[in-house]
C-alpha positions in Angstrom: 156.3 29.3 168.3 154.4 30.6 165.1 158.1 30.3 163.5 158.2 27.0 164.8 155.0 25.7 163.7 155.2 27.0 160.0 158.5 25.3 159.3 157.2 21.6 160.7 154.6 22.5 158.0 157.0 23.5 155.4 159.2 20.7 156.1 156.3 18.0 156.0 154.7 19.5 152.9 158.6 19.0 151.5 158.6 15.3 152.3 154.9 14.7 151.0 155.9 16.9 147.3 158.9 14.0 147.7 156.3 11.4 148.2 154.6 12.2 145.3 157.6 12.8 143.3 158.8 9.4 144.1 155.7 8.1 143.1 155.1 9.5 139.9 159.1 8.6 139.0 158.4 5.1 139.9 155.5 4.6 137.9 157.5 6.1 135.0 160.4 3.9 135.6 157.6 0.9 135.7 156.6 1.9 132.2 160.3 2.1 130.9 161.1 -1.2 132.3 158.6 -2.6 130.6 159.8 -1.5 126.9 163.3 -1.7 127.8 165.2 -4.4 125.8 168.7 -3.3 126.7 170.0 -5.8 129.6 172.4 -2.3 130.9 169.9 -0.1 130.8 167.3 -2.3 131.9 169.9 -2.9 134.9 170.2 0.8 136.0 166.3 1.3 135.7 166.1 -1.3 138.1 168.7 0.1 140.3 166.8 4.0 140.1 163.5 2.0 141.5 165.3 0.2 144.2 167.0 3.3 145.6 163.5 4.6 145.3 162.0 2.4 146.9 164.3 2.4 149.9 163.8 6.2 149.6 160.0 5.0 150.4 160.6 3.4 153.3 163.1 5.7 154.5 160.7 8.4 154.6 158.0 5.8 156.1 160.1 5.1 159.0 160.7 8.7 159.6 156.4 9.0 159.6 156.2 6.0 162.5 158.9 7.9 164.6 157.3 11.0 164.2 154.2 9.3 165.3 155.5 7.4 168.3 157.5 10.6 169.6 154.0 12.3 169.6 155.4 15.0 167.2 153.0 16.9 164.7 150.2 14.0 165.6 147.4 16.1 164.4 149.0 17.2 161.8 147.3 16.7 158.2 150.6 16.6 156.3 151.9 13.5 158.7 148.7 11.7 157.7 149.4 12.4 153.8 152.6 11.6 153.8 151.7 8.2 156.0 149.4 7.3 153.5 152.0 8.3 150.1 154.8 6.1 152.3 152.0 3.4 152.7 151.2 2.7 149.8 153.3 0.6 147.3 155.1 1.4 144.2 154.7 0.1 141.0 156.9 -3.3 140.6 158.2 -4.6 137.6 
């Protein structure tokens, strides 16, 4: 069970260092967007913050089943990553 236990934690700590990541790579994409003046490039910016964005909600529906299956629901890492998935991205 120990086994058990530390790779839930591992794998959740994975998902919320995604979290972040995606984050941080949105916001950056946000600021590119804005000085962008290159209708191609501008284009596949957009693109790399939709997929991110679905990313987003991808990983927030995988918190909500996790939560309604009763799996890890104490756990600290579920909550943080909840809350990353929660909130929204920077839009341009």
């Amino acid at each position: 069970m120990p086994k058990t236990v530390a790779a839930v934690d591992s794998l959740l700590g994975s998902l919320c260092r995604e979290g972040c990541w995606l984050r941080e790579r949105a916001s950056r994409l946000q600021a590119d967007l804005e000085r962008c003046h290159h209708p191609a490039l501008c284009a596949r910016l957009q693109r790399e913050f939709d997929a991110l964005a679905a990313r987003r909600q991808a990983l927030g529906e995988l918190c909500r089943q996790l939560r309604r299956r009763h799996l890890w629901r104490h756990s600290f890492s579920l909550a943080l990553l909840e809350e990353l998935c929660s909130r929204p991205l920077a839009r341009s």
